[in-house]
C-alpha positions as CSV (number, residue, x, y, z in Angstrom):
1,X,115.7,81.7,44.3
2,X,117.1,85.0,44.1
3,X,120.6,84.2,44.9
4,X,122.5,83.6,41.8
5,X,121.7,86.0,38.9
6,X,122.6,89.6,37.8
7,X,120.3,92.5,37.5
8,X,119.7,93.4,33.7
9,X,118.4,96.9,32.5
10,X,115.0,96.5,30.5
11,X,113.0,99.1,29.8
12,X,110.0,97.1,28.9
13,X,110.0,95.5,32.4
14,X,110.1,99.3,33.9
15,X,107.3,100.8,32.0
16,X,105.0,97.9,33.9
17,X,107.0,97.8,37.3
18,X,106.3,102.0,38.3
19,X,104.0,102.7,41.2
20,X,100.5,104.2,39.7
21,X,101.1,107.4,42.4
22,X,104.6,107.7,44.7
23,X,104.9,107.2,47.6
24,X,104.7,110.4,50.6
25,X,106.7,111.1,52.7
26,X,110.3,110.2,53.2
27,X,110.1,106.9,51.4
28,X,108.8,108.3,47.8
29,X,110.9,111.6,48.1
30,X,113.0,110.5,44.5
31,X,110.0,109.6,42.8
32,X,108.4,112.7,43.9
33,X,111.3,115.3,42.6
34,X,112.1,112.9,39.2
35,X,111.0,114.4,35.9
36,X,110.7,112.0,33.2
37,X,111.6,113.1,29.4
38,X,111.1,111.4,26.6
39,X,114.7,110.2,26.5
40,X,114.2,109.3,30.1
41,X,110.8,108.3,31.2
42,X,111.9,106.4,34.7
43,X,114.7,106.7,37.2
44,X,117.3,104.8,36.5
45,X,117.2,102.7,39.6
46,X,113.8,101.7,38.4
47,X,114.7,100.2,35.0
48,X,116.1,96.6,36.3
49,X,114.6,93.6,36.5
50,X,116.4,90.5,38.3
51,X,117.6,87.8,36.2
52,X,117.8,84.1,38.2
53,X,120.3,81.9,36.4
54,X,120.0,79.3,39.2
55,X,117.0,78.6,38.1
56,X,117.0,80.0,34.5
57,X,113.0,78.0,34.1
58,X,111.6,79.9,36.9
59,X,111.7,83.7,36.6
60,X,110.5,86.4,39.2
61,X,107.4,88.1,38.1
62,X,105.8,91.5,39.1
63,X,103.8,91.0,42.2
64,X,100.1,91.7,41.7
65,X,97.1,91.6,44.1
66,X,95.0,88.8,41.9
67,X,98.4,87.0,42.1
68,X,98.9,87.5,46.2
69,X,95.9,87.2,47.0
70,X,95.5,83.7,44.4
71,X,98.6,82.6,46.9
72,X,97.3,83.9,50.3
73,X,94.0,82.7,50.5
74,X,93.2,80.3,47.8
75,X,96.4,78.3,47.8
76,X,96.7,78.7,51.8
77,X,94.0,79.8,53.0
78,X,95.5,82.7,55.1
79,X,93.3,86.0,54.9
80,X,96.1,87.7,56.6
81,X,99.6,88.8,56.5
82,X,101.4,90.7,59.3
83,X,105.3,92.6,58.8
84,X,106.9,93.1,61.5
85,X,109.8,95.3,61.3
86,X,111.9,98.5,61.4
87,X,111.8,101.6,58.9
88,X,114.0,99.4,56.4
89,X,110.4,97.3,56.9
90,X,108.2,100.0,56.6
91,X,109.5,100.9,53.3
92,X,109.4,97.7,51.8
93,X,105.3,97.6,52.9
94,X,104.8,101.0,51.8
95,X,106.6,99.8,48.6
96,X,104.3,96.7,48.7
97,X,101.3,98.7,49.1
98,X,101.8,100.5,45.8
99,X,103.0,97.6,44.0
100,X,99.0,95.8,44.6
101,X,98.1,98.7,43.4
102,X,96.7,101.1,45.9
103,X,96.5,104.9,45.3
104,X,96.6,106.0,48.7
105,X,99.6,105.9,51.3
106,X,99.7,103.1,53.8
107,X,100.9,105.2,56.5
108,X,103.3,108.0,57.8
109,X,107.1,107.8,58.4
110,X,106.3,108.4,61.8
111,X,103.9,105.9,62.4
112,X,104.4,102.8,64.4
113,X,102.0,100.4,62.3
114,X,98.9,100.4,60.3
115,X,96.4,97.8,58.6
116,X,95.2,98.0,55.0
117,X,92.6,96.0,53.3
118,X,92.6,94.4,49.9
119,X,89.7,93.6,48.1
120,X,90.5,90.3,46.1
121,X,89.6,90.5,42.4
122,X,86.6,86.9,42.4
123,X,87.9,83.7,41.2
124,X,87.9,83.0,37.6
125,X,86.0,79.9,38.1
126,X,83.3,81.8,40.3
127,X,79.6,81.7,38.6
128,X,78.5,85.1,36.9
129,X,76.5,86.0,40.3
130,X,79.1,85.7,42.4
131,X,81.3,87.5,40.6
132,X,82.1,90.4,42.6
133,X,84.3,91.3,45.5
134,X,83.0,90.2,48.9
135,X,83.9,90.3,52.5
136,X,85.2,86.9,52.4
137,X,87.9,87.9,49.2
138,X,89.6,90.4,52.1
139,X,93.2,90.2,52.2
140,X,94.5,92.2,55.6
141,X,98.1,93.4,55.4
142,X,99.4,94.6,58.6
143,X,102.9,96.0,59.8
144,X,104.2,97.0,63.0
145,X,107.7,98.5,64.0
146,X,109.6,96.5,66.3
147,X,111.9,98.8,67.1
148,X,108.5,101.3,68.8
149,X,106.9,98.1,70.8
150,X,107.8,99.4,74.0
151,X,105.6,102.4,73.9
152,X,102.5,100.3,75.6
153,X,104.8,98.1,77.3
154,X,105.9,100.3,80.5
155,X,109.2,100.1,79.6
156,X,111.1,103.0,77.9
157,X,113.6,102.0,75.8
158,X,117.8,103.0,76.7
159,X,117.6,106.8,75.3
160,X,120.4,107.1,73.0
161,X,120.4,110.0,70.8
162,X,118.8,109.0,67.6
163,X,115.4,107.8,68.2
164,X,115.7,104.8,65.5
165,X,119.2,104.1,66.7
166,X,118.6,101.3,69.7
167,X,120.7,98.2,70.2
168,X,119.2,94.7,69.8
């Protein structure tokens, strides 16, 4: 999935796909400075949606956190996902992060990890009294920059001017 297909403009798509607050910092600067009009309510980059036509019967939805967390723990009964990763990485959980629908920031540019928790919406099937969140409906999302490990190893990485720039 996700190989073959074209992206295709749809405005429809858009209005549901828009994070409910942008992103700080660095990552969420263009949302940040856009103004919407009326003739233009999103930023342009934002208005696609990806059409598979591999596998024209099995589109790519909007992820959700009933929908994650209905794959996470339910269907594998993992309570935890880790990222592991550089600021390319970062962006994509902070991106994440927004996308379940948090309105608070998952962490700083300049930090070297963080872990959020989700509370799982109950299970459909659930009775009426046990309807509600609990502790055991936790999804943990973590993320960690592998390019800033060394900082409790002991061993500095080569300094080489740009502090993001180290060979691997």
């Amino acid at each position: 999935r996700g190989r073959v297909g074209h992206w295709i403009h749809d405005m429809q798509y858009a209005s549901i796909a828009q994070y409910n607050n942008p992103i700080s910092y660095y990552a969420g600067k263009a949302d940040r400075l856009f103004e919407p009009t009326t003739e233009i309510p999103y930023r342009a980059p934002t208005t696609f949606r990806w059409q598979d036509t591999l596998y024209p019967t099995c589109q790519t939805s909007l992820i959700s956190l009933e929908g994650l967390c209905n794959v996470m723990l339910d269907q594998l009964g993992m309570g935890r996902m880790m990222l592991v990763g550089d600021s390319l990485t970062r962006q994509m959980v902070q991106s994440l992060h927004k996308l379940l629908g948090s309105s608070d920031d998952s962490g700083r540019d300049d930090s070297f990890g963080w872990v959020t928790s989700y509370a799982c919406p109950p299970l459909h099937d659930s009775p009426p009294a046990q309807n509600q969140p609990s502790n055991d409906r936790q999804l943990l999302i973590e993320f960690v920059r592998n390019d800033e490990l060394s900082l409790d190893s002991g061993i500095e990485p080569p300094v080489m001017g740009e502090p993001n720039c180290q060979e691997y």
